[in-house]
C-alpha positions in Angstrom: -53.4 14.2 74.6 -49.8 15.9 74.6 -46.7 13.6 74.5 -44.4 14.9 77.2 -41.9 11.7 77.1 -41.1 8.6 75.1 -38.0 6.2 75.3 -37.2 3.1 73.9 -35.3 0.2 75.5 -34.6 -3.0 74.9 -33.9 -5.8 77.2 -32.5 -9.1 77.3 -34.8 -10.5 79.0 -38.3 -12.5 78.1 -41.1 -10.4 77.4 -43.0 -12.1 80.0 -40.8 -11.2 82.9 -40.4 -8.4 81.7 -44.4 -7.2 81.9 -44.7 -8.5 85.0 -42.2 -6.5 86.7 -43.3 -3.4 84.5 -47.1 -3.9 85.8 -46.3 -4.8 89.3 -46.4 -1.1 89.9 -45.2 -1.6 94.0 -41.6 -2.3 91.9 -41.8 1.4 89.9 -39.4 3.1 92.3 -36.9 0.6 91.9 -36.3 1.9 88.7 -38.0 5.1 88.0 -36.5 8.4 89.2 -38.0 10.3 91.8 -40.8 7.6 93.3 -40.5 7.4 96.7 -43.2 4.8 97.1 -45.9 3.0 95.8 -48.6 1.3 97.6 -51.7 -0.9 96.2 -55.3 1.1 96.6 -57.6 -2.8 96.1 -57.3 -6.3 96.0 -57.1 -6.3 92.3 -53.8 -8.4 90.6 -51.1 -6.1 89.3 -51.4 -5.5 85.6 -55.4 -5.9 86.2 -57.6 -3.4 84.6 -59.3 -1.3 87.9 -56.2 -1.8 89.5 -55.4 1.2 91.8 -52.2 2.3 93.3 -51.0 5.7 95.5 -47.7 7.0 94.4 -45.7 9.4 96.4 -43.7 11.1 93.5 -41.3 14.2 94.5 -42.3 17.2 92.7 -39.8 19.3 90.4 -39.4 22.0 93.5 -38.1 19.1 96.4 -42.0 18.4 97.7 -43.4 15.4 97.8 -47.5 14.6 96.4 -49.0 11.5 96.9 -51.2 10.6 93.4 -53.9 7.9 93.0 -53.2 5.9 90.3 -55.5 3.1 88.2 -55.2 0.7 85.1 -56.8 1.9 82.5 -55.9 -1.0 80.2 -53.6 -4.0 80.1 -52.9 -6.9 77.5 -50.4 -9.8 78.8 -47.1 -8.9 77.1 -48.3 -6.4 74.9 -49.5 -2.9 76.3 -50.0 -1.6 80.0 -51.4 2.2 80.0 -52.2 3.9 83.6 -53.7 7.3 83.9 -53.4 9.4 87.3 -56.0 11.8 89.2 -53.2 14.6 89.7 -55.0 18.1 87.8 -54.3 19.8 85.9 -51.6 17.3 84.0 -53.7 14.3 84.7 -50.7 11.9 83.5 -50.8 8.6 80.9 -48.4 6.6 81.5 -48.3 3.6 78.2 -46.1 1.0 78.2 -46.1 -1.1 74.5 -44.1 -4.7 75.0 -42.2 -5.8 71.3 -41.1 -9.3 71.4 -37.5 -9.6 69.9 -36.7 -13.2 70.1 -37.5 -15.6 73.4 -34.8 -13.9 75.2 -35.0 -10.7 73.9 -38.0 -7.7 74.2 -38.0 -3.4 73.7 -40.6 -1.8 75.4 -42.1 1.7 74.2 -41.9 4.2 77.0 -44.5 7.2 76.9 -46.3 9.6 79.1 -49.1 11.7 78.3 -50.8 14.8 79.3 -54.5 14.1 79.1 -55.1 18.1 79.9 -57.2 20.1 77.4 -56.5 23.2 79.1 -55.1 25.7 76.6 -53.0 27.7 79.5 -51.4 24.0 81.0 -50.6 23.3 77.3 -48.6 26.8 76.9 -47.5 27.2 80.4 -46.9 24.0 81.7 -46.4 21.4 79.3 -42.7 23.3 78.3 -41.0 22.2 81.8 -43.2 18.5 82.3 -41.8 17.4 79.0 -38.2 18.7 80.0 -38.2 17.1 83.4 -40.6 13.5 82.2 -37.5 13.0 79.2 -34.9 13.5 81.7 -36.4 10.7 84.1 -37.5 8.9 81.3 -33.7 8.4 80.2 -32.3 7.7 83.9 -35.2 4.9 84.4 -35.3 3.0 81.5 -31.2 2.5 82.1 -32.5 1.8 85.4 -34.8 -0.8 84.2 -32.7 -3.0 81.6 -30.1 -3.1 84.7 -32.3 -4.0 87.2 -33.9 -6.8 85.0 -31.0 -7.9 83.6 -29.0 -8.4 86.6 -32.2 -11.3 87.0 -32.5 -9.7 90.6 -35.7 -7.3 89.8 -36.6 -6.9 93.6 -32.8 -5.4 94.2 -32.9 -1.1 93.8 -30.8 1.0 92.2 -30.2 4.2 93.7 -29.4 6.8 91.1 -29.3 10.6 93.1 -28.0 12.1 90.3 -29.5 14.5 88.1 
């Protein structure tokens, strides 16, 4: 695999709350750039292993892709990893939960190419990482406001950048 992003933040909030708005993946445009929607794909709970989503993300050049999207694994306040059907990047997305104090957590940040194409690794891989660090940034700012204004269903619309 080929890191293309990973951010740290840390949030005064509970580590519980703050998994379950992490793995309640309808929630991720609220506070990551550039996801215009995410619906559920099953009946599964969120944070479920087998859990599927469809994420409409808007692409680097102003287009729009939907991309199916399933829990791979998931550990209550601990780790939450989804991997996406969108070739040839075929994202990871791992989220790793650090318990600070009962009021207190940092999460880990990362995305992952899981491409073992030598040409997406030389071509490609240059740009994802630039464009996945730069929304990294914006959304994990986006996430320690949006949980820590205690209001996690409100959205904060950052256009910028």
């Amino acid at each position: 695999m080929h890191l293309l992003a990973k951010k740290r933040v840390k949030i005064n909030r509970p580590t519980s709350v703050v998994f379950d708005y992490v793995t309640d993946m309808e929630q991720f445009p609220e506070w990551f750039p550039e996801i215009r929607e995410v619906r559920s794909g099953n009946e599964l709970a969120h944070g479920q292993i087998g859990k599927t989503y469809f994420e409409t993300v808007k692409m680097p050049f102003g287009n729009t892709r939907e991309i199916r999207l399933i829990v791979r694994d998931s550990i209550a306040d601990r780790l939450f990893v989804t991997e996406a059907h969108f070739p040839p990047i075929l994202p990871r997305m791992e989220v790793i939960f650090h318990e600070l104090s009962e009021e207190q957590c940092a999460i880990d940040w990362q995305m992952f190419s899981r491409s073992r194409s030598f040409v997406i690794w030389l071509c490609l891989l240059p740009l994802l990482r630039r464009v996945m660090t730069r929304r990294a940034a914006r959304a994990m700012v986006q996430l320690k406001a949006a949980l820590e204004a205690e209001r996690p269903h409100l959205q904060i619309f950052d256009e910028t950048g």
